[in-house]
NUVOKE-537058 format. One record per residue (C-alpha): residue in one letter; chain; x, y, z. Coordinates in nm, 2 decimals, padded with zeros to 4 digits, always signed. Layout:
% residues N
{resn->A; chain->A; u->X; v->Y; w->Z}
...
% end
This chain:
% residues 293
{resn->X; chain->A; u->-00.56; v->+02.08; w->-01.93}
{resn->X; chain->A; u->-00.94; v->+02.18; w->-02.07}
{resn->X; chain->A; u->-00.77; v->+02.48; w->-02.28}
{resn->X; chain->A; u->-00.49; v->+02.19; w->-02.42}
{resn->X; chain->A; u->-00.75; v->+01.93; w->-02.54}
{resn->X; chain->A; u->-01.00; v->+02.24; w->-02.67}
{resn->X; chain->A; u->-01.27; v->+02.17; w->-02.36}
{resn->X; chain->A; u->-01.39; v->+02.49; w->-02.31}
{resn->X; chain->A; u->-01.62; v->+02.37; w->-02.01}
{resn->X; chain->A; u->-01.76; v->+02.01; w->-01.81}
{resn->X; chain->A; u->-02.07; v->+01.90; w->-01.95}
{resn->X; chain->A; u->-02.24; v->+01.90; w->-01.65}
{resn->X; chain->A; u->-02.12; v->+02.31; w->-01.64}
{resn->X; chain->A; u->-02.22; v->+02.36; w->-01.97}
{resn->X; chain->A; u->-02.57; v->+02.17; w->-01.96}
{resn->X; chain->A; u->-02.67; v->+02.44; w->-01.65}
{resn->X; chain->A; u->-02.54; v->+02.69; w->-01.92}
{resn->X; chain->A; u->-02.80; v->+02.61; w->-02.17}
{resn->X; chain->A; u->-03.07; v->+02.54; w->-01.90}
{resn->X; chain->A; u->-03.02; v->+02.91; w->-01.87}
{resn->X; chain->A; u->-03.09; v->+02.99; w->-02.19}
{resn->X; chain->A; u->-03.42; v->+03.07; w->-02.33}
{resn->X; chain->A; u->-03.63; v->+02.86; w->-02.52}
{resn->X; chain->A; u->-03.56; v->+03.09; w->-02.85}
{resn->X; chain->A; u->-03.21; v->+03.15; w->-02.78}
{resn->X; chain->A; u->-03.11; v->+02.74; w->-02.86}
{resn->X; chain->A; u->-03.31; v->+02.79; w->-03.14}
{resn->X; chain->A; u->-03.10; v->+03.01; w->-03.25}
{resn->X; chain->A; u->-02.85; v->+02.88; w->-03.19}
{resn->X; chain->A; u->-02.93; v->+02.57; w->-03.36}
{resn->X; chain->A; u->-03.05; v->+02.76; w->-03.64}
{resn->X; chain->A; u->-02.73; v->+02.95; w->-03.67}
{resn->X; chain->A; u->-02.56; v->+02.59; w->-03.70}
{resn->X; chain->A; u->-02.76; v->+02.47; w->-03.93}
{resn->X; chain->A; u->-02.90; v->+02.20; w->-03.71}
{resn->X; chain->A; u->-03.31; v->+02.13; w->-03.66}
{resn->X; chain->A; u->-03.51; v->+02.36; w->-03.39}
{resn->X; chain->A; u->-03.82; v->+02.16; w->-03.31}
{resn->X; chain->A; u->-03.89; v->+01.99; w->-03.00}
{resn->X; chain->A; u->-03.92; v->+02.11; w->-02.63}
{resn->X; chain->A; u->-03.67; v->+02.31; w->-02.46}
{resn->X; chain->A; u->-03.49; v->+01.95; w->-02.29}
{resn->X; chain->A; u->-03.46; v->+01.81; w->-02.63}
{resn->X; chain->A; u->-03.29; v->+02.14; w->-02.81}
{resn->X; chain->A; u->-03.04; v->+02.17; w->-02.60}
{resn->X; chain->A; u->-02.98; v->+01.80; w->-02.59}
{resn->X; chain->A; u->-02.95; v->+01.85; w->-02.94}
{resn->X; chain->A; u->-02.64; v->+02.17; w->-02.90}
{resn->X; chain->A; u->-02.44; v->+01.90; w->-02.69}
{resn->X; chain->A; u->-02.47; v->+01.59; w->-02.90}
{resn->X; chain->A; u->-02.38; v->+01.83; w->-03.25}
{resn->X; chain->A; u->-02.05; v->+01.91; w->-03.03}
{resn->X; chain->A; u->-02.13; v->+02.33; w->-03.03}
{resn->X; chain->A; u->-01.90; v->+02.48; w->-02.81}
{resn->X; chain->A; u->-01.98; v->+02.73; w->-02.57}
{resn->X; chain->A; u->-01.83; v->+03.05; w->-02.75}
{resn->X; chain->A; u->-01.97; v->+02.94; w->-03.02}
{resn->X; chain->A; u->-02.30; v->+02.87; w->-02.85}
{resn->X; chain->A; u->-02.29; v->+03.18; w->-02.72}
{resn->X; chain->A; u->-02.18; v->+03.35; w->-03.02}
{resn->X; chain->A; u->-02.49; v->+03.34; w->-03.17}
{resn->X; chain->A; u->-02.68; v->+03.57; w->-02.90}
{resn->X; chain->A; u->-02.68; v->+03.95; w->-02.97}
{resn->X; chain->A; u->-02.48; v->+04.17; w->-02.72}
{resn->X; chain->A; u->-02.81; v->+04.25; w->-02.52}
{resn->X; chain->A; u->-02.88; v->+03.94; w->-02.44}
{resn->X; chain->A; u->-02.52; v->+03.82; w->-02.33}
{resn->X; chain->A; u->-02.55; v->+04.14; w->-02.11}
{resn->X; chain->A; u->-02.90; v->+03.96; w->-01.96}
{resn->X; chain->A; u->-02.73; v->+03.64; w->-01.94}
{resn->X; chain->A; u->-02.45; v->+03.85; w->-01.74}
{resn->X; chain->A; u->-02.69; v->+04.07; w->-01.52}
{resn->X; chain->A; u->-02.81; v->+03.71; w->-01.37}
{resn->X; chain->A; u->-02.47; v->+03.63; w->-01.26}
{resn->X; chain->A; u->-02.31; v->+03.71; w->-00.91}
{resn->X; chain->A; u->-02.01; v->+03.95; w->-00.86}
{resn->X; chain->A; u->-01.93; v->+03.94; w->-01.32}
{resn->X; chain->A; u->-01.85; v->+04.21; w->-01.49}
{resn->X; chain->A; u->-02.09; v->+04.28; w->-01.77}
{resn->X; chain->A; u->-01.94; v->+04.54; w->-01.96}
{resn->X; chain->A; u->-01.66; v->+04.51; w->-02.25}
{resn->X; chain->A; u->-01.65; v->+04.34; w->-02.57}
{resn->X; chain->A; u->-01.88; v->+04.08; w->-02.72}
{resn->X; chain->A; u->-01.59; v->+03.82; w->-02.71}
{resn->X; chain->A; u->-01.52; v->+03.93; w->-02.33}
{resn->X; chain->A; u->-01.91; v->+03.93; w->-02.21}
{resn->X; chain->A; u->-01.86; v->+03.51; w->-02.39}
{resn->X; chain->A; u->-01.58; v->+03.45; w->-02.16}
{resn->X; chain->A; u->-01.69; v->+03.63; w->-01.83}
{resn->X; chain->A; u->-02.01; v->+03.39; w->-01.89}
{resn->X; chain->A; u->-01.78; v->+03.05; w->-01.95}
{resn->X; chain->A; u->-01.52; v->+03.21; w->-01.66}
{resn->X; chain->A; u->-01.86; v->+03.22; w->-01.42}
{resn->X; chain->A; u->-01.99; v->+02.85; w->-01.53}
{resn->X; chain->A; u->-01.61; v->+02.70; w->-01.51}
{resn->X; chain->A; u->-01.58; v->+02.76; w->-01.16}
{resn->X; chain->A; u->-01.89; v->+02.58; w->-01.00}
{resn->X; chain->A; u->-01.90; v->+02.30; w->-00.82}
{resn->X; chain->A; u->-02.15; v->+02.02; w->-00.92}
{resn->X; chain->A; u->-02.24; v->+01.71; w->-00.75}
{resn->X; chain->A; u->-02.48; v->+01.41; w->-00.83}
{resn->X; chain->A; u->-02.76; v->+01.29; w->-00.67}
{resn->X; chain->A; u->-02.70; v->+00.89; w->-00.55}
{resn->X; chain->A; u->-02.99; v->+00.84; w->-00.31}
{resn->X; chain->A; u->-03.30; v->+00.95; w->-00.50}
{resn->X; chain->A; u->-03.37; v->+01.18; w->-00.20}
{resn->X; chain->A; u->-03.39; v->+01.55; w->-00.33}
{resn->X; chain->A; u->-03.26; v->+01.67; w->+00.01}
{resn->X; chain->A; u->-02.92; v->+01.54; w->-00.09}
{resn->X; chain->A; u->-02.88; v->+01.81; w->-00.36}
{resn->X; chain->A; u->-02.91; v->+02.06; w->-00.07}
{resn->X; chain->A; u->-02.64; v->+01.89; w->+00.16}
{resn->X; chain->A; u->-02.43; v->+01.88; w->-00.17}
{resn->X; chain->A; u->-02.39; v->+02.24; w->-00.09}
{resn->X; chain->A; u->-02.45; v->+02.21; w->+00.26}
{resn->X; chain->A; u->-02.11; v->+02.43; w->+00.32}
{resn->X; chain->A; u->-02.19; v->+02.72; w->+00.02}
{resn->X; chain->A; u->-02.58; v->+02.71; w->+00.14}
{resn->X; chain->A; u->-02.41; v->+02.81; w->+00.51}
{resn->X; chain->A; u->-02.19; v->+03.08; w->+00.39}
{resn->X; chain->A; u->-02.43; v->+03.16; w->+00.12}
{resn->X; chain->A; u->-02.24; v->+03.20; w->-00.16}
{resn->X; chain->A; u->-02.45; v->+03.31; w->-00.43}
{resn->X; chain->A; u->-02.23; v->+03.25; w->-00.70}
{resn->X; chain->A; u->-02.23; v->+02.85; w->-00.67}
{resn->X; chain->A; u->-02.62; v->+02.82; w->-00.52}
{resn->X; chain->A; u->-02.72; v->+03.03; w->-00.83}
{resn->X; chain->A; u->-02.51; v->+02.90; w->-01.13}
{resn->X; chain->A; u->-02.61; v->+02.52; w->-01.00}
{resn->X; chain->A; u->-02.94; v->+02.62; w->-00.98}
{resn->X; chain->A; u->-03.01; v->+02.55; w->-00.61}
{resn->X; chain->A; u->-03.18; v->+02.89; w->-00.51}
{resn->X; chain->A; u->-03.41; v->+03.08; w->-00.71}
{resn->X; chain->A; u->-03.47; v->+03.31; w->-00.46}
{resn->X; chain->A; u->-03.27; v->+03.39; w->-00.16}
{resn->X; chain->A; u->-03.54; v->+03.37; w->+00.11}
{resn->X; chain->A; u->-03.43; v->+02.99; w->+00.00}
{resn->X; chain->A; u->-03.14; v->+02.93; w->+00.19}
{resn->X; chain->A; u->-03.26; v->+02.87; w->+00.53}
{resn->X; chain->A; u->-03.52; v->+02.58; w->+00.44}
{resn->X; chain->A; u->-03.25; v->+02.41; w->+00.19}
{resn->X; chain->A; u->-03.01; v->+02.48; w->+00.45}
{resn->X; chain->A; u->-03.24; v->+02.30; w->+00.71}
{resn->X; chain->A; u->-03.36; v->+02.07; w->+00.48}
{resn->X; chain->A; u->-02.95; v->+01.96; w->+00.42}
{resn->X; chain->A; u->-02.92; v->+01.92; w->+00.75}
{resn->X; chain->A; u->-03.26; v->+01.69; w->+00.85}
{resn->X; chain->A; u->-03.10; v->+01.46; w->+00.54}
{resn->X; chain->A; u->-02.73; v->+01.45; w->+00.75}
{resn->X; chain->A; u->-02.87; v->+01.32; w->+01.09}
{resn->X; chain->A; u->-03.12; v->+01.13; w->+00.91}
{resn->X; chain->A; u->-02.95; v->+00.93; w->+00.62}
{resn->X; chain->A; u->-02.57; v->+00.97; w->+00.70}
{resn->X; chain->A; u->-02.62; v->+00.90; w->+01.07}
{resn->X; chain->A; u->-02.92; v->+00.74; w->+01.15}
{resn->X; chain->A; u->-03.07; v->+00.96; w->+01.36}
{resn->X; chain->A; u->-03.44; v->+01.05; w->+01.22}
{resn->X; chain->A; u->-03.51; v->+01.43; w->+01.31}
{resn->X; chain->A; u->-03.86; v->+01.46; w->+01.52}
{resn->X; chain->A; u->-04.18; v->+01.63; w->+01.42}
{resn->X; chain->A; u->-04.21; v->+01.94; w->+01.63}
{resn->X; chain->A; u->-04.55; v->+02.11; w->+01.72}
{resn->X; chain->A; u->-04.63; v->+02.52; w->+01.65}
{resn->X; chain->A; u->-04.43; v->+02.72; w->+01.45}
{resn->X; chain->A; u->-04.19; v->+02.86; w->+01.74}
{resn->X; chain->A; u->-03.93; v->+02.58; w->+01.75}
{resn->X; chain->A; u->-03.62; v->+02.57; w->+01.66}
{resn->X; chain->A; u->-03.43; v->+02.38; w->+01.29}
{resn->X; chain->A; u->-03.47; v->+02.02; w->+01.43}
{resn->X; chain->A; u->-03.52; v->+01.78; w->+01.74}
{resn->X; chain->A; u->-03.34; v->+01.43; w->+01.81}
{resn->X; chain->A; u->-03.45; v->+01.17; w->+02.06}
{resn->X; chain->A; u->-03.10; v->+01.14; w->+02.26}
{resn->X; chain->A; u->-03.12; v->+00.84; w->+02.52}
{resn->X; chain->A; u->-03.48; v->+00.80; w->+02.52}
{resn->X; chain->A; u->-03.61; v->+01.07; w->+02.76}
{resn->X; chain->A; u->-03.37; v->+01.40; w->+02.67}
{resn->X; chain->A; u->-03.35; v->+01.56; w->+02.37}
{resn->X; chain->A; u->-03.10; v->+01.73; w->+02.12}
{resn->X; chain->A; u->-03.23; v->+02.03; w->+01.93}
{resn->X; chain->A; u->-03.02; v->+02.22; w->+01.67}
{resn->X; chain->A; u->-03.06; v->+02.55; w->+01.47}
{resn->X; chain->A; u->-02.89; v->+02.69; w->+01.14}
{resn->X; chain->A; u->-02.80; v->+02.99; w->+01.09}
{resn->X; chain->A; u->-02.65; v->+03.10; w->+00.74}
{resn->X; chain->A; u->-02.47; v->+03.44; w->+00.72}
{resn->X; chain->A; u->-02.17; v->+03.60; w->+00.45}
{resn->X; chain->A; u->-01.88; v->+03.65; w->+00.77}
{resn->X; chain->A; u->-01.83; v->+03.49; w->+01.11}
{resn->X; chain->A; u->-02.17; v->+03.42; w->+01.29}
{resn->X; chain->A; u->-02.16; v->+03.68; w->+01.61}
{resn->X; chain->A; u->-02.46; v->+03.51; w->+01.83}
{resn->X; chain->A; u->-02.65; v->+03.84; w->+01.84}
{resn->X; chain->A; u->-02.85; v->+03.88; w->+02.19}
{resn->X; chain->A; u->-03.18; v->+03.83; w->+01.96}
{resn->X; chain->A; u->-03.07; v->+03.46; w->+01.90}
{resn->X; chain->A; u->-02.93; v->+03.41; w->+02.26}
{resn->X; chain->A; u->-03.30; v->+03.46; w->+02.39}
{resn->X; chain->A; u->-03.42; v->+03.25; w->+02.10}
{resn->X; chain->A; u->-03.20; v->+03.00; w->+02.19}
{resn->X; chain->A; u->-03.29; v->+02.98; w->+02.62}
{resn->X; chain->A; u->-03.63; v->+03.02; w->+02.51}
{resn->X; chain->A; u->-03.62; v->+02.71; w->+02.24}
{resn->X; chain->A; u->-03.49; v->+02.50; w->+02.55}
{resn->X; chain->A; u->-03.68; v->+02.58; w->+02.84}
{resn->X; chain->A; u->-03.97; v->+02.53; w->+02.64}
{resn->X; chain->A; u->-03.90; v->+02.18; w->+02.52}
{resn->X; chain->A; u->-04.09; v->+01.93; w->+02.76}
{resn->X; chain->A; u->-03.78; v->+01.71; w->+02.74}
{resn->X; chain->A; u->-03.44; v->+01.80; w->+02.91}
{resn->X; chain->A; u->-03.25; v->+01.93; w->+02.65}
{resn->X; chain->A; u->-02.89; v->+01.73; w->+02.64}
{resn->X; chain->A; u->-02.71; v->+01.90; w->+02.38}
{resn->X; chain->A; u->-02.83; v->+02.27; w->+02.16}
{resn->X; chain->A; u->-02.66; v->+02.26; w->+01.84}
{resn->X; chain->A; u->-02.56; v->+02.56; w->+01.64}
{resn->X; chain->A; u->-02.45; v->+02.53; w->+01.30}
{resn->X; chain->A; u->-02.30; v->+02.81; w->+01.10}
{resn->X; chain->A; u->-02.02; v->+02.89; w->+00.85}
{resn->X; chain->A; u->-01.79; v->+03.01; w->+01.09}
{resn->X; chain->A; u->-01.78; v->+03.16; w->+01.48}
{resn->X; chain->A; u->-01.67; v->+03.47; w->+01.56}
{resn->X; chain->A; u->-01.47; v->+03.46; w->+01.92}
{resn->X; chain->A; u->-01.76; v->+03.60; w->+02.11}
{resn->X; chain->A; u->-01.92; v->+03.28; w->+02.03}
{resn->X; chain->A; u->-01.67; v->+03.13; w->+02.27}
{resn->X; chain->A; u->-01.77; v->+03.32; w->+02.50}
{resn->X; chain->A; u->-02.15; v->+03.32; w->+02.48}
{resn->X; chain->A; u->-02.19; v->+02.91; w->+02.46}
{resn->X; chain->A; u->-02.15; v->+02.86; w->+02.85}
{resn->X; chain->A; u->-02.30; v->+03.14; w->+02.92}
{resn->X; chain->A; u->-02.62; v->+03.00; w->+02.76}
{resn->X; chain->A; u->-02.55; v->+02.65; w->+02.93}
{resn->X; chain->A; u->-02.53; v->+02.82; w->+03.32}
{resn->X; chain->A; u->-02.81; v->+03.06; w->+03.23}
{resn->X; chain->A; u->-03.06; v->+02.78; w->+03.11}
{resn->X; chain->A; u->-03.28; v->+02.61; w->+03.30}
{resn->X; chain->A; u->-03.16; v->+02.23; w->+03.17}
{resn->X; chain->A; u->-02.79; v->+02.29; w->+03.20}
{resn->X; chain->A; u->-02.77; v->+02.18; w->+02.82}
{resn->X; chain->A; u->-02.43; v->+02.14; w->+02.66}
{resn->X; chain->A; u->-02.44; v->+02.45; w->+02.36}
{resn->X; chain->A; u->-02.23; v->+02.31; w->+02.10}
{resn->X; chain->A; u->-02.07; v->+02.54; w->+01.81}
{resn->X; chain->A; u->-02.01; v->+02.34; w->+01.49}
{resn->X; chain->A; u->-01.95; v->+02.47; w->+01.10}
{resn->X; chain->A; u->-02.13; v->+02.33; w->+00.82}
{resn->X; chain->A; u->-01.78; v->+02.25; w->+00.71}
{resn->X; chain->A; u->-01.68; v->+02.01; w->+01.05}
{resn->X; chain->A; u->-02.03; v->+01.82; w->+01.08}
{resn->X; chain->A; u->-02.03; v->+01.75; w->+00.69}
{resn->X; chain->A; u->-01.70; v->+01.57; w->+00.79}
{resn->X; chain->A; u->-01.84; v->+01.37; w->+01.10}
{resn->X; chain->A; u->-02.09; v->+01.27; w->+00.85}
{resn->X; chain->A; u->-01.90; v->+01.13; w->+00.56}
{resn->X; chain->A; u->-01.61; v->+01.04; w->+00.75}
{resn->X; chain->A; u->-01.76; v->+00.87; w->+01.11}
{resn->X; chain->A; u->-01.76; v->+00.52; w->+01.00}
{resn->X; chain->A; u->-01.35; v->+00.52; w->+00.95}
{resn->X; chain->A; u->-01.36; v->+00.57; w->+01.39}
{resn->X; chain->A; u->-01.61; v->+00.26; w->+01.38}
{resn->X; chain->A; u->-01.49; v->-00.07; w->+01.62}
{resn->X; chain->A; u->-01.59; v->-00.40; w->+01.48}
{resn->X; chain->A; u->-01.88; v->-00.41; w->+01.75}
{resn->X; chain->A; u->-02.01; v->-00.06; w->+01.70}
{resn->X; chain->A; u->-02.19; v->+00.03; w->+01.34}
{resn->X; chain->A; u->-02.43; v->+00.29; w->+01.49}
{resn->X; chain->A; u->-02.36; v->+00.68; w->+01.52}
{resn->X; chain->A; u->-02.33; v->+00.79; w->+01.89}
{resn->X; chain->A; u->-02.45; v->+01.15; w->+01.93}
{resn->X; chain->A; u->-02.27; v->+01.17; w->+02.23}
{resn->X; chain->A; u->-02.02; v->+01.33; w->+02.00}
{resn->X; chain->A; u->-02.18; v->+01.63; w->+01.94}
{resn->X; chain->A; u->-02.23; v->+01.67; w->+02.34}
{resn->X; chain->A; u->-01.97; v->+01.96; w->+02.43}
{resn->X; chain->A; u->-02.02; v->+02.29; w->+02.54}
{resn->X; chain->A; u->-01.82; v->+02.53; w->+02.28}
{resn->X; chain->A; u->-01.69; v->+02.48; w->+01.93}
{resn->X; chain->A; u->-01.67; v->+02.15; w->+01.81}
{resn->X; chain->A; u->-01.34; v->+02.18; w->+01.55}
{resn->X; chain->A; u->-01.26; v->+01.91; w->+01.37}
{resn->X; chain->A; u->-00.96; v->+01.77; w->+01.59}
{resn->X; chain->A; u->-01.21; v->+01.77; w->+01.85}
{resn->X; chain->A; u->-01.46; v->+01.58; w->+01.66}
{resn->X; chain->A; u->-01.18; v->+01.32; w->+01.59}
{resn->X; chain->A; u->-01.08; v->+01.29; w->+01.93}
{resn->X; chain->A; u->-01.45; v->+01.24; w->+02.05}
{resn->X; chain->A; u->-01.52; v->+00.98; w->+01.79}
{resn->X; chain->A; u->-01.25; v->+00.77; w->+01.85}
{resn->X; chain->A; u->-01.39; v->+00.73; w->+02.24}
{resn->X; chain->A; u->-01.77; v->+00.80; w->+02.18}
{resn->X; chain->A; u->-01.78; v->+00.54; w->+01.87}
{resn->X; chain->A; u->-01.54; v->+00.29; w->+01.91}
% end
């Protein structure tokens, strides 16, 4: 439909194109177009969207070398071929993100945007939106989407935790046990590596609480995961509930819980959550429609 009506990409797509872009190379752009170049960076690319530049011809107006830069910072493009083909590998790579707005004000809901890609860490859309700068990023924004889940979409306000040896976040669950959760983003199937096992006991036998409920949220299990979860319950000293839940399925509990709501009942029960093993989603809807109705 875009290539029908002549769109070559979204504004919002094309926008984080030019926020690429260097200072010099709008003004060239600009410049090539006959169009004024003063002003700070915000106002000259402003000024490429409102004259209605495309982005080949935007783009145009860059010298091979630079495209090539432009390409170099991309994830998984090719960046040799043709001028004309190093223009449309660039608007190929910007077409496919996903954007999202911010509603709330709260800059922790751009991270839970991408709660799923920051899980699985796919570079390509945390890049291009410009979520990460750097790698080393992705845990905190993936913790940081998750504090703003429990805390805005469900009520549930995570709990300051003393030291640095604790785990991604604590919940008061029934006033004198606990719920404690940690996120762990890989590229594959998360395998529960014996490292994190003993991360895991250790995180719950040193909570001063009883632990109810450990939550582990990844892209995906792999099957030993099945296997490892009661293990860790019978081994620790708290016979805690190890629940394994996606980014994917508890983004769903969290935009979708409400529709499972009775009349009476308008708060979030984390007795969902409290299972031992993976939490899919037709398990999720099964324990909602008991634990909040």
């Amino acid at each position: 439909m875009r290539e029908i009506l002549g769109i070559e990409l979204r504004k919002d797509a094309y926008v984080l194109l030019l926020k690429k872009l260097k200072k010099k190379q709008l003004k060239e752009i600009l410049r090539e177009n006959r169009l004024p170049v003063y002003g700070k960076k915000e106002e000259v690319y402003k000024r490429i969207l409102q004259a209605r530049i495309k982005p080949s011809t935007a783009l145009e107006s860059l010298t091979n070398d630079e495209l090539a830069d432009i390409l170099r910072t991309l994830e998984d493009v090719k960046i040799s071929g043709t001028k004309n083909e190093k223009i449309a590998n660039i608007i190929d790579f910007y077409n496919k993100l996903v954007t999202y707005s911010i509603e709330t004000g709260d800059r922790r809901e751009q991270y839970y945007n991408y709660i799923v890609e920051l899980a699985q860490r796919d570079y390509d859309q945390l890049r291009g939106n410009n979520i990460i700068d750097k790698d080393i990023e992705i845990e905190k924004y993936f913790e940081e989407a998750t504090e703003f889940l429990f805390e805005t979409l469900l009520g549930h306000e995570p709990q300051t935790m003393s030291g640095s040896n604790n785990p991604d976040g604590r919940l008061i669950f029934n006033n004198d046990e606990v719920i404690l959760w940690d996120n762990k983003s890989c590229e594959g199937d998360y395998k529960f590596p014996e490292e994190h096992y003993m991360q895991f006991m250790r995180y719950i036998n040193n909570e001063n609480k009883r632990v109810n409920l450990f939550l582990i949220i990844t892209p995906s299990f792999s099957p030993d995961c099945i296997k490892k979860a009661p293990k860790l319950k019978a081994e620790s000293k708290k016979d805690t509930d190890i629940g394994l839940i996606t980014a994917e399925e508890i983004q769903f509990v969290a935009e979708n819980w409400r529709d499972y709501c009775s009349e009476e009942k308008s708060e979030f029960s984390l007795q969902v959550f409290n299972y031992t093993g993976r939490l899919t989603k037709d398990r999720l809807k099964q324990r909602m429609e008991w634990a909040i109705k």
